[in-house]
C-alpha positions as CSV (number, residue, x, y, z in Angstrom):
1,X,-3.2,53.7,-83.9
2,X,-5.7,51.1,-85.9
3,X,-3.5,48.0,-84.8
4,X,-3.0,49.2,-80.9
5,X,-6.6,50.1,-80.5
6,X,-7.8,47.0,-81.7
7,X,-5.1,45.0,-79.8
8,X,-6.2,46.8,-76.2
9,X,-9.7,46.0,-77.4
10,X,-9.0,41.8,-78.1
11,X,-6.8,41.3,-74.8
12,X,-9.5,42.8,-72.7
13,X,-11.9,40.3,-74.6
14,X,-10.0,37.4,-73.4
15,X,-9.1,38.3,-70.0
16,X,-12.8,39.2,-69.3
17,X,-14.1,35.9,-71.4
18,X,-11.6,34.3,-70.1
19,X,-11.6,34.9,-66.9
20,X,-15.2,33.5,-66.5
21,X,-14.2,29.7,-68.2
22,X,-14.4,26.7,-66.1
23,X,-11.2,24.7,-67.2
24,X,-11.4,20.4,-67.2
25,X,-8.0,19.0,-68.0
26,X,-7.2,15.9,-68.9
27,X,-3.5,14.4,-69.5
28,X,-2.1,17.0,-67.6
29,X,0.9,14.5,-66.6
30,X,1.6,14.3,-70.5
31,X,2.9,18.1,-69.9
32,X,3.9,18.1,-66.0
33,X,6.7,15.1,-67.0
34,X,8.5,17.0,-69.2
35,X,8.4,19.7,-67.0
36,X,9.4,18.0,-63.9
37,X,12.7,16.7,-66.2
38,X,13.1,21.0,-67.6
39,X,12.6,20.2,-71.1
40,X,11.6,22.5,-73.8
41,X,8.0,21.6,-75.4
42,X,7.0,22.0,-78.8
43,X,3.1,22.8,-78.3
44,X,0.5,22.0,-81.1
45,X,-2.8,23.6,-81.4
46,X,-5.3,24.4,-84.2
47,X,-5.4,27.7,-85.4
48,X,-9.4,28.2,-84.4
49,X,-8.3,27.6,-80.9
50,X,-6.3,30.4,-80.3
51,X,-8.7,32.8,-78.1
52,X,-9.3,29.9,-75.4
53,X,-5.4,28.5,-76.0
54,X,-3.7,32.0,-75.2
55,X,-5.8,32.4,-71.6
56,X,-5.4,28.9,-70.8
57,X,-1.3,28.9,-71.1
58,X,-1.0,32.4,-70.0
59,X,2.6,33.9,-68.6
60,X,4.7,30.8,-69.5
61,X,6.9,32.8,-71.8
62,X,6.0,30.5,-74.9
63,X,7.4,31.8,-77.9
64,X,4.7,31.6,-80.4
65,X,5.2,31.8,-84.7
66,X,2.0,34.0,-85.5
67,X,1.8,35.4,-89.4
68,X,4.1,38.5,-90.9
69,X,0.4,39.4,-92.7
70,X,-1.8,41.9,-91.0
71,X,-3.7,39.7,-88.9
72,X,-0.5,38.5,-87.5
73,X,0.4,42.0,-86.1
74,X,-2.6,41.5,-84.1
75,X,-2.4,38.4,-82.7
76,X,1.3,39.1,-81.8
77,X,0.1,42.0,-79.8
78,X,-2.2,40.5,-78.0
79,X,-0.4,37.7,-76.9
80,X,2.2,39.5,-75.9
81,X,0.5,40.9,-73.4
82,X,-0.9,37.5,-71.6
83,X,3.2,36.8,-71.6
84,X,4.1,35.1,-74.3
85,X,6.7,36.2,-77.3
86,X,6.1,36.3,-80.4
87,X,8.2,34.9,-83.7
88,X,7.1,36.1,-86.8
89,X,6.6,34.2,-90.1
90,X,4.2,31.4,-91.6
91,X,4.5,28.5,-94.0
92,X,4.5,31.5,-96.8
93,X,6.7,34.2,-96.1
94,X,9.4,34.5,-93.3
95,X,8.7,30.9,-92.1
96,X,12.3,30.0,-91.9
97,X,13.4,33.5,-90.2
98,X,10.4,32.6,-87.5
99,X,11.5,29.0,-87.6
100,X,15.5,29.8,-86.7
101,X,14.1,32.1,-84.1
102,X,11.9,29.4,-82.4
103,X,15.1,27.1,-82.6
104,X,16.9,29.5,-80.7
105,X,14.4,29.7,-78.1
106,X,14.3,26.1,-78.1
107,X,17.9,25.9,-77.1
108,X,17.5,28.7,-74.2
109,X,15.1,25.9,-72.9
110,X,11.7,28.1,-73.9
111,X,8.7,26.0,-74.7
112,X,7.4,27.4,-78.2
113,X,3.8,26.6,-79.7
114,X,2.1,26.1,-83.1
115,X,-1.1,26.4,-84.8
116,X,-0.4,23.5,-87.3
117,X,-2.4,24.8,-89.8
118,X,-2.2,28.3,-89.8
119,X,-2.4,30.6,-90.7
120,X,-4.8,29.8,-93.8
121,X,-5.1,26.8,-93.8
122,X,-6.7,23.9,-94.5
123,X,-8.2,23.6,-91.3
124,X,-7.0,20.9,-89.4
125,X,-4.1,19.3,-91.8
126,X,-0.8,19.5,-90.1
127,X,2.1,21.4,-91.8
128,X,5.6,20.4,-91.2
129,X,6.6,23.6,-88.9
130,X,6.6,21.5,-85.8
131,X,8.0,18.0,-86.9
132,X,11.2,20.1,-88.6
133,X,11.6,21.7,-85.7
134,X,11.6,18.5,-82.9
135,X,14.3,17.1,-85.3
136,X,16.2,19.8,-85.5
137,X,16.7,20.2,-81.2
138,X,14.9,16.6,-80.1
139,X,12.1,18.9,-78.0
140,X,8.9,16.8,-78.0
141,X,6.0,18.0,-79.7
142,X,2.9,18.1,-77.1
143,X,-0.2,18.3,-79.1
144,X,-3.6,19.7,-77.0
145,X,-6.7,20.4,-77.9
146,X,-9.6,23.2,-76.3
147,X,-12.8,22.5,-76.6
148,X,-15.8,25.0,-75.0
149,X,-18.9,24.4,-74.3
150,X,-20.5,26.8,-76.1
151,X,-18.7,29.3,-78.3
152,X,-19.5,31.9,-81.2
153,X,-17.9,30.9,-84.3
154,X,-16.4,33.0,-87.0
155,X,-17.1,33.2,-90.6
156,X,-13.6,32.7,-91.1
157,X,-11.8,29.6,-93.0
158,X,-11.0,28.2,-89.9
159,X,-14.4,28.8,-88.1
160,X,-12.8,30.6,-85.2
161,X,-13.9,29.8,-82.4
162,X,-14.7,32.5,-79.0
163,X,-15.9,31.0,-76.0
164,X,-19.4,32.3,-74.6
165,X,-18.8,33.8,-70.7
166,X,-19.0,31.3,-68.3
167,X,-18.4,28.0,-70.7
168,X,-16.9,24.9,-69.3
169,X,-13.9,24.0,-71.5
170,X,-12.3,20.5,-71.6
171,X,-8.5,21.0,-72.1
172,X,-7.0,17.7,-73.7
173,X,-3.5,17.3,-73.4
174,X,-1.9,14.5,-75.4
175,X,0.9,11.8,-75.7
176,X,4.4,14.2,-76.4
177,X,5.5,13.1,-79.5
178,X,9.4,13.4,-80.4
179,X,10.2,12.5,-83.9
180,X,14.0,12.8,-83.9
181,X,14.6,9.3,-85.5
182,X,11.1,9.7,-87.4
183,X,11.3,10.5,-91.2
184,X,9.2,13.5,-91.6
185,X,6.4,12.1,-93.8
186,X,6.1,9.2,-91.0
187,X,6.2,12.3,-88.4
188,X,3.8,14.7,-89.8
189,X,1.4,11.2,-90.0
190,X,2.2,10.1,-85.7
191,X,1.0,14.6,-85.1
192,X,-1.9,14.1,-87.5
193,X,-2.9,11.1,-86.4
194,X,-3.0,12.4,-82.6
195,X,-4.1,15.3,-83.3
196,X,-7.2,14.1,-85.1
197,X,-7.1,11.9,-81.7
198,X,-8.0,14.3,-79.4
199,X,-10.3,16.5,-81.0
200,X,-12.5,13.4,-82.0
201,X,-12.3,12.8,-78.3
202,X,-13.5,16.4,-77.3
203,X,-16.0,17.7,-80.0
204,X,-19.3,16.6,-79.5
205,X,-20.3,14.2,-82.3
């Protein structure tokens, strides 16, 4: 009762927040190219992103990995009503159960998405979820980065971030990244590396 009351109460946060943002993108053609040839994408995201994220790439029938702890339950919930499924597991329990699943999807040609360093961090290190996984089926790993205007941020380890109504929010999209032929120390350096890339590029110094 809890869980589903609380659920109701976060979509309705983002679809009316959300509803009121005023999106810039840039790099769009680093997503619409590997859509125009039907391949699967690997998205890549920090985890303090996730309010803004989940309105801005709404109904595409990602399959997202979101935590088997508590929180989790209420993220999947959420998301699963803006369209999206959800796989559950993390770096700590039921990551290879979550993993397999988002293989699968991979194969169905579903895009699937990451927050490279959820669920609990550190903030903004890249774990090895996403690299494994573009080895494993050769789908390209397209990091992005959301960056409002103005936001309320959480005393959380992550500083979760919620957009304030009416924000302007620059959407970077960045070079996909496939890592077949990569060894996975070298791989998990190119997603670092780019995605330290575009948030230096979005955040205001």
């Amino acid at each position: 009762m809890l869980i589903g009351g609380v659920s109701l109460l976060g979509w309705a946060l983002v679809w009316l927040i959300g509803g009121t943002l005023r999106y810039r993108i840039e790099g769009w053609s680093n997503f619409q190219e590997l859509k125009d040839q039907k391949r699967p994408i690997i998205y890549s995201f920090w985890h303090n992103q996730i309010f803004t994220a989940t309105h801005f790439w709404r109904f595409r029938e990602i399959v997202v990995i979101t935590s088997e702890h508590f929180d989790g339950e209420y993220i999947a919930r959420i998301i699963e009503r803006f369209g999206y499924y959800a796989a559950r597991g993390s770096s700590r329990r039921g990551g290879l159960k979550a993993l397999l699943q988002l293989k699968k999807s991979i194969e169905r040609g579903r895009d699937v998405a990451f927050t490279v360093d959820g669920p609990s961090g550190p903030v903004y290190r890249v774990k090895p979820g996403p690299i494994w996984l573009s080895r494993k089926t050769g789908a390209p790993i397209v990091p992005f980065h959301v960056q409002p205007e103005k936001f309320w941020s959480l005393n959380s380890w992550d500083n979760f971030r919620i957009p304030k109504p009416f924000s302007s929010v620059l959407v970077k999209i960045g070079r996909p990244l496939s890592v077949r032929k990569e060894d996975k120390e070298t791989a998990t350096i190119l997603c670092q590396q780019e995605m330290d890339r575009l948030r230096e590029r979005c955040e205001p110094c």
